[in-house]
C-alpha positions in Angstrom: 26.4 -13.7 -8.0 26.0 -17.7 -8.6 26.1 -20.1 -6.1 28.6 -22.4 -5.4 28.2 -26.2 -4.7 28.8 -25.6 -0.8 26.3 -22.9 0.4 22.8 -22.9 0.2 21.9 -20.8 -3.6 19.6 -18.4 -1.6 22.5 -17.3 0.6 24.6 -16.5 -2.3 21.8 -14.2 -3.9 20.0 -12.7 -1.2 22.1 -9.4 -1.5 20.9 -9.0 -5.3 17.6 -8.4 -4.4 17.8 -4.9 -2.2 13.9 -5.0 -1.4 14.9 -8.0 1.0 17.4 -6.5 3.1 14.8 -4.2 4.4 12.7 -4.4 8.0 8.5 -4.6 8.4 7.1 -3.8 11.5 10.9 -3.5 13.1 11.4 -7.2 12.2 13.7 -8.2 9.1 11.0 -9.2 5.9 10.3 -12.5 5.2 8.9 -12.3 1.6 6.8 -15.4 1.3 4.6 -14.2 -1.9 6.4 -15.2 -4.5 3.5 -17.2 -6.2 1.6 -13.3 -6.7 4.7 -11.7 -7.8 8.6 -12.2 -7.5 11.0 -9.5 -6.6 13.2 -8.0 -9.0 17.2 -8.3 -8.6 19.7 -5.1 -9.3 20.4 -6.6 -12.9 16.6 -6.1 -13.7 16.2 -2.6 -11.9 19.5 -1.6 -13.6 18.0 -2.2 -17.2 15.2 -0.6 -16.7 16.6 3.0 -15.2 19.7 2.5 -18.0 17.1 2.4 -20.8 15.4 5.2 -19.7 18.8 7.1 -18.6 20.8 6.3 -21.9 18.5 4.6 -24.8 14.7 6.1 -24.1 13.1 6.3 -27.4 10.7 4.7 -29.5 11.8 1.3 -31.3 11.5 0.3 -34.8 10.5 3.7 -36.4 13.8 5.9 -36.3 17.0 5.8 -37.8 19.1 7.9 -35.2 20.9 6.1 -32.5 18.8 6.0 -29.8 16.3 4.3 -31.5 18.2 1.9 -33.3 19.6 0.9 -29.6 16.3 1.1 -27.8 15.2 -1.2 -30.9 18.3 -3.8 -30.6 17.8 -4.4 -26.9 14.1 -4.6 -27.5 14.3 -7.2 -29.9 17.2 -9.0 -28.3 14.7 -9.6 -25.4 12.5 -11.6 -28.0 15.4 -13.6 -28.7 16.0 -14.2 -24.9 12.3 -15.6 -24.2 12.5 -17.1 -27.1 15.7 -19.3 -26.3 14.3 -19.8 -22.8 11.6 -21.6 -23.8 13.2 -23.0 -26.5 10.8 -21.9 -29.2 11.6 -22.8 -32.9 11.4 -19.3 -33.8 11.7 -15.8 -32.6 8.6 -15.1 -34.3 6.6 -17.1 -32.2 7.4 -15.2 -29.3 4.3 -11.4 -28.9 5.2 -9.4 -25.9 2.1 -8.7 -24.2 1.2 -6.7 -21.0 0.8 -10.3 -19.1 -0.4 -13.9 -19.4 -4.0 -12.4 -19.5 -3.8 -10.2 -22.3 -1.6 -13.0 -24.2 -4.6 -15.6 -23.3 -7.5 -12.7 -24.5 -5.3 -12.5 -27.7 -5.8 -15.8 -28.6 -9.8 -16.2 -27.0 -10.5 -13.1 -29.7 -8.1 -13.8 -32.9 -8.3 -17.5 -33.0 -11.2 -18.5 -30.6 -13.7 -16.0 -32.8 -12.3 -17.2 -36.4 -12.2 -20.8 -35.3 -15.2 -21.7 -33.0 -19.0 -22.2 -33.3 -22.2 -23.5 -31.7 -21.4 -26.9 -30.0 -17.7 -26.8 -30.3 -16.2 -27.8 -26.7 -13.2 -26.0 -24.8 -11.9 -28.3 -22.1 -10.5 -26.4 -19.3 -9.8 -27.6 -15.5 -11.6 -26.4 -12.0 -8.3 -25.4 -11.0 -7.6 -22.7 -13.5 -6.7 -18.7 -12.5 -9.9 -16.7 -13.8 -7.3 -14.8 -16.3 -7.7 -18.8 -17.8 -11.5 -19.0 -17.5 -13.3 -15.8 -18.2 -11.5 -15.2 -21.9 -13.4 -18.6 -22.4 -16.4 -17.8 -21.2 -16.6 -14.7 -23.0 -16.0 -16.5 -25.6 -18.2 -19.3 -25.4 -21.2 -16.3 -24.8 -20.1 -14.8 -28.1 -20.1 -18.0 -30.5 -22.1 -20.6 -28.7 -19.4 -22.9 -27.8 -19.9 -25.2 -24.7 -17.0 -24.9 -21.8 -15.9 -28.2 -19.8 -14.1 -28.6 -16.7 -11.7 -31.3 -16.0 -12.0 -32.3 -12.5 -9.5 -33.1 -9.6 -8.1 -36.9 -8.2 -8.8 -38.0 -4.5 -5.1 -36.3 -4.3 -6.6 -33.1 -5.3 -4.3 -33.0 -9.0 -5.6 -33.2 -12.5 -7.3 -35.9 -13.2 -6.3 -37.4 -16.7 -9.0 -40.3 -16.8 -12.1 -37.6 -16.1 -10.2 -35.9 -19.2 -9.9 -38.7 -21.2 -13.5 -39.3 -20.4 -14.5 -35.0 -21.9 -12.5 -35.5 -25.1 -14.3 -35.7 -28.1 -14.2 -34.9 -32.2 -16.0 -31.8 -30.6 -13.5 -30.6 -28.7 -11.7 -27.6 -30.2 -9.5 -26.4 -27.6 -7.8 -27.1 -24.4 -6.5 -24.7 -21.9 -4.8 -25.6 -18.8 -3.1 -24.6 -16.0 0.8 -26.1 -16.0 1.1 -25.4 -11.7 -1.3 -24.6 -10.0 -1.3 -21.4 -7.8 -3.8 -22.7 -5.4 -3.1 -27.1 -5.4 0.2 -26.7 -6.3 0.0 -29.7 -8.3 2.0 -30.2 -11.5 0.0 -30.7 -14.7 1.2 -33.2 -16.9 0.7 -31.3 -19.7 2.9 -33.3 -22.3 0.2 -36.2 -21.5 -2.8 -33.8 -22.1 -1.5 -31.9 -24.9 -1.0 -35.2 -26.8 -4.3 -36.5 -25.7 -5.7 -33.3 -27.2 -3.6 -33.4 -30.7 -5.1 -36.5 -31.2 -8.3 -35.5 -31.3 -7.7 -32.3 -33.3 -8.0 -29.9 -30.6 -5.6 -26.8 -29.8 -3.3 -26.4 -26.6 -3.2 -23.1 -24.6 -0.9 -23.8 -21.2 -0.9 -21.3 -19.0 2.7 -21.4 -17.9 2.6 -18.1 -15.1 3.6 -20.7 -12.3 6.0 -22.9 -13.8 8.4 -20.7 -16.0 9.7 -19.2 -12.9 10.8 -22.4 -11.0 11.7 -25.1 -13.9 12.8 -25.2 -17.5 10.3 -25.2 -20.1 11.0 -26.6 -23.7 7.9 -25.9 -26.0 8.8 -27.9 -28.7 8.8 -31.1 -26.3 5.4 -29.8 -25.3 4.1 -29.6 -28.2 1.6 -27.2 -27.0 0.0 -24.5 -29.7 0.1 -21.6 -27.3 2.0 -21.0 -24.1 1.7 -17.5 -21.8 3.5 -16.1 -18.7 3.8 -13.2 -17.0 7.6 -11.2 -16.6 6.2 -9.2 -12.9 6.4 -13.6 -11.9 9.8 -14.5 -12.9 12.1 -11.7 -11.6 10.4 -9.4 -14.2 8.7 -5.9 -13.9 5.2 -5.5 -14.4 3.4 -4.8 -17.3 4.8 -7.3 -19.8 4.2 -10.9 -20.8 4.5 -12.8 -23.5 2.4 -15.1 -26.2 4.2 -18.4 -27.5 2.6 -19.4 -30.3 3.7 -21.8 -33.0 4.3 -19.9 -36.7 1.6 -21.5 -38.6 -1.0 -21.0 -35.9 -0.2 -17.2 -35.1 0.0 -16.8 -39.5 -3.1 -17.4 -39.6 -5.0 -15.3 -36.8 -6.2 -12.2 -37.6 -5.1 -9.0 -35.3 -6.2 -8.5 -32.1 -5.6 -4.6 -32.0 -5.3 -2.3 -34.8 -3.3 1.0 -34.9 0.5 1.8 -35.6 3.4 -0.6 -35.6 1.9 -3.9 -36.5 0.7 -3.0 -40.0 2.5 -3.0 -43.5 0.5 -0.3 -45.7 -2.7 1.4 -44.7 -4.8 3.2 -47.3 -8.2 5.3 -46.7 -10.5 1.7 -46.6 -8.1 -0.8 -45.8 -4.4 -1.9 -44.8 -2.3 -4.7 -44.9 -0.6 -6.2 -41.6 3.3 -6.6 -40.2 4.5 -9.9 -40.3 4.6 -11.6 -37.2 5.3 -10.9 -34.2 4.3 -7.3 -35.1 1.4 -8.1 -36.4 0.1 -8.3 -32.3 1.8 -6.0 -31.2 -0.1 -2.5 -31.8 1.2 1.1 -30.5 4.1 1.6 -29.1 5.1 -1.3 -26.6 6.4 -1.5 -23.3 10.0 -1.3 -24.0 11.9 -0.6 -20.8 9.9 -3.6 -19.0 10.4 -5.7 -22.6 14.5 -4.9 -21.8 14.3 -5.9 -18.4 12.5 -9.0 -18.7 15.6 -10.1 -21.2 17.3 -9.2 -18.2 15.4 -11.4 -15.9 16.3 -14.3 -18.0 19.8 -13.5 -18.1 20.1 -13.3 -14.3 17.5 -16.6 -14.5 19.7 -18.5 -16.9 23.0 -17.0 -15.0 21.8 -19.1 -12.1 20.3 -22.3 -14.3 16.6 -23.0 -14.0 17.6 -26.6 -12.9 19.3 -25.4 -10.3 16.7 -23.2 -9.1 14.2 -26.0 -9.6 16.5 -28.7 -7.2 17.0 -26.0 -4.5 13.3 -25.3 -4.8 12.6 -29.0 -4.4 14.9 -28.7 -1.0 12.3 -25.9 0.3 9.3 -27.9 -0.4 10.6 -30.4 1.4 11.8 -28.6 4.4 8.1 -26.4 4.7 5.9 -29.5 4.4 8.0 -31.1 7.2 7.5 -27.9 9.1 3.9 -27.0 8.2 3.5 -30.9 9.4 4.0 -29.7 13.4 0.8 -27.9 13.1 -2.4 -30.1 13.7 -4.8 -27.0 12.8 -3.8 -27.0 9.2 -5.6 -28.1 6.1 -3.5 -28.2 3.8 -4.7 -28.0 -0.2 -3.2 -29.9 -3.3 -0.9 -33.4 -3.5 1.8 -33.8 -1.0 5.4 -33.2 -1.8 7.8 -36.7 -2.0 10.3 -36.9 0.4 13.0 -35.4 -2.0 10.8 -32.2 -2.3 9.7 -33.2 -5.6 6.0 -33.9 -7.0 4.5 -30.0 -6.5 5.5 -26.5 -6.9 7.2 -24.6 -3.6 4.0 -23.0 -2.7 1.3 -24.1 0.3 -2.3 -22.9 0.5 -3.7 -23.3 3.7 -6.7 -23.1 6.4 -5.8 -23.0 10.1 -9.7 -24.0 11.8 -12.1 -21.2 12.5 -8.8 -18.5 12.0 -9.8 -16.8 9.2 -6.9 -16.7 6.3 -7.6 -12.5 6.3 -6.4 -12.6 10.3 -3.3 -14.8 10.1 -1.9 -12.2 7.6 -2.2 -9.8 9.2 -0.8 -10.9 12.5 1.8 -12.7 10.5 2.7 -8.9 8.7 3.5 -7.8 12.3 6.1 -10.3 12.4 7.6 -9.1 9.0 6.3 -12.2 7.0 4.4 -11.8 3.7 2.2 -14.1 2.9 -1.1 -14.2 0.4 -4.4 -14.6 2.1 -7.9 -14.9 0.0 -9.1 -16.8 -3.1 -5.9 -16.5 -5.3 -8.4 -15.3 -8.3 -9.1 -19.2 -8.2 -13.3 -18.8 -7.0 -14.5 -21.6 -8.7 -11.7 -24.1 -7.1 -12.6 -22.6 -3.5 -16.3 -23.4 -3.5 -15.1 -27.1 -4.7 -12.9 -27.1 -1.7 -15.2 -25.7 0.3 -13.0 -23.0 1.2 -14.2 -19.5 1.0 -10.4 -18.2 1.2 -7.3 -19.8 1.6 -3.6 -18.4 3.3 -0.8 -19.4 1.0 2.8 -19.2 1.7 5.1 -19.3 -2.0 8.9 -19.9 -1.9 11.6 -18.4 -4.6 15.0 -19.4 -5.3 15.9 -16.9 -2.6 13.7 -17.7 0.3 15.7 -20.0 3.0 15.1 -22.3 5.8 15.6 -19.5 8.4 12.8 -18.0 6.4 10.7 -20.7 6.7 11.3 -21.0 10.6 10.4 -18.1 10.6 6.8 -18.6 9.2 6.2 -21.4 11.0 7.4 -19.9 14.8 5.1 -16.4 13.7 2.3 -18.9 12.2 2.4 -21.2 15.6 1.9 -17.7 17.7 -0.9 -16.5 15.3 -3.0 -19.6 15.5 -2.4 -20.1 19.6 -3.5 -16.4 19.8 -6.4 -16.5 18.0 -7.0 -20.1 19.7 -6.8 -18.0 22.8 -9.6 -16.3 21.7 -12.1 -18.7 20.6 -11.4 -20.8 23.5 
């Protein structure tokens, strides 16, 4: 279903997602964890079972039916992604299992080729750890040097301190787009030209930004971008590697075995052309399928419009999060309009610890996230052993968030009862 001009878009998809019409604790579920994973709507759950009901078979090695339809509809997926990020080529597009694989791909098939002792890798003190161990690993391994961008008085990127870390030795960048924690909005046009300027590589982790707003690559300009399908209406267990032609050409393999070579003799083998050449063994092909269905149902709706309603729920939650005194809340402020950071709020509420006020709120069938958000390092800046954060999607609503905020009100007075 899309949404019409007149009704609010989460009204008109709410029944597309059966997971949400169901109760928690004998109260209706308010699914506020979107930022951790998305739920999946009947077009996604219906490509997967018809794959494996009508098409299951391997792709690209047979001839009969089956597999030249499993093949198509795996392949037309790469075309999907591909068009939804607007990437030059279908080439450039490597399923993976998820952003971290994808970001591990390029740490070991370009990072080890391409750096040495002294070379720099910029990264920011907001980045998920699937963005900062692959570099630390691989700074161990060759000797390069890792530095951390750090954060405004507003608690966002800040571009001068990164100015500031660019040199000739700087080989790479890799950064964040949204944050899951801050919620800020990297301007990551700004820093990937700042980068190409001075010879370095882009990687942009784009895991909390393809789900809410359209990405163009090519406007980027960035060298590598990664995302993960469980995020953006997906299943789990696939992702996918942007990578532009030339770059990914020239990177050796990351895995060896069947399907992304061309020849193999007794001593050595030649490779598949790209993107097969990264994609060894047999690949996850019903949750490749569905993901082109995810971007189907994504584009049926129009990432803009899922982006200006999401702005509308920012808005409205910040307003409402604003009625509680005992909040701290983490990351930039929205504008008035909604705009200026991602749907998403990360949170402490005084001595309550973030652990306690999920679980009371789980008694009043609302979901929220409660711990470090695999974001450690950024904590300890913030001095925050653990956080609660509340994410929006396209089909969370205002009720929803009135929700939250009557369940979070009761959760904090409780436990205020008790430290009283």
């Amino acid at each position: 279903m899309i949404a019409t001009q007149h009704r609010p878009l989460a009204e008109d998809l709410r029944l597309d997602f059966p997971i949400l019409g169901q109760e928690v604790n004998g109260k209706p579920l308010v699914y506020l964890d979107n930022a951790a994973t998305s739920q999946k709507p009947l077009a996604v759950l219906d490509a997967l079972q018809n794959y494996y009901r009508r098409d299951n078979s391997n792709v690209h090695r047979g001839v009969h039916t089956l597999s030249a339809r499993a093949t198509d509809a795996y392949e037309g997926a790469r075309d999907k992604v591909a068009a939804f990020i607007n990437a030059a080529s279908r080439q450039e597009i490597v399923f993976t299992r998820n952003a971290t694989e994808a970001i591990n791909l390029v740490a070991y098939a370009w990072g080890q080729a391409n750096l040495k002792t002294g070379d720099e890798i910029i990264l920011s003190v907001m980045e998920h750890h699937s963005n900062l161990i692959p570099w630390q690993l691989l700074a161990q391994r060759t000797g390069a040097v890792l530095k951390f961008v750090e954060l405004t008085d507003t608690q966002e990127f800040d571009l001068d301190h990164y100015r500031s870390l660019i040199s000739e030795k700087t080989k790479l960048v890799s950064v964040v787009h949204v944050s899951n924690t801050l919620g800020c909005i990297n301007p990551v046009e700004e820093i990937v030209a700042i980068a190409h300027a001075h010879g370095a590589r882009v990687l942009v982790d784009a895991c909390q930004s393809a789900p809410h707003m359209p990405l163009n690559v090519q406007a980027m300009d960035c060298d590598w971008l990664v995302a993960s399908g469980h995020k953006m209406c997906g299943p789990t267990g696939i992702g996918f590697l942007y990578g532009k032609l030339d770059l990914l050409r020239a990177m050796p393999p990351f895995l060896g075995g069947g399907e992304m070579i061309a020849d193999v003799f007794f001593d050595h083998a030649t490779y598949a052309d790209l993107p097969h050449k990264f994609e060894a063994g047999t690949p996850a092909i019903a949750e490749a399928i569905a993901l082109g269905a995810a971007v189907d149902y994504l584009n049926g709706i129009g990432m803009d419009k899922i982006h200006a309603y999401e702005e509308e729920l920012t808005a409205y939650l910040f307003q409402r999060l604003a009625e509680i005194p005992e909040l701290k809340i983490y990351g930039p402020q929205p504008k008035a309009d909604g705009s200026g950071r991602a749907s998403l709020a990360a949170f402490t509420a005084g001595e309550v610890h973030p652990h306690d006020l999920s679980t009371i709120l789980d008694q009043a069938g609302v979901a929220i996230r409660a711990g470090h958000h695999c974001t450690q390092p950024l904590h300890r800046l913030l001095n925050a052993q653990s956080t609660a954060r509340a994410s929006l999607y396209f089909y969370n609503t205002r009720a929803e968030i009135d929700t939250f905020i009557a369940s979070l009100k009761e959760a904090i007075a409780f436990f205020g009862g008790l430290f009283g």
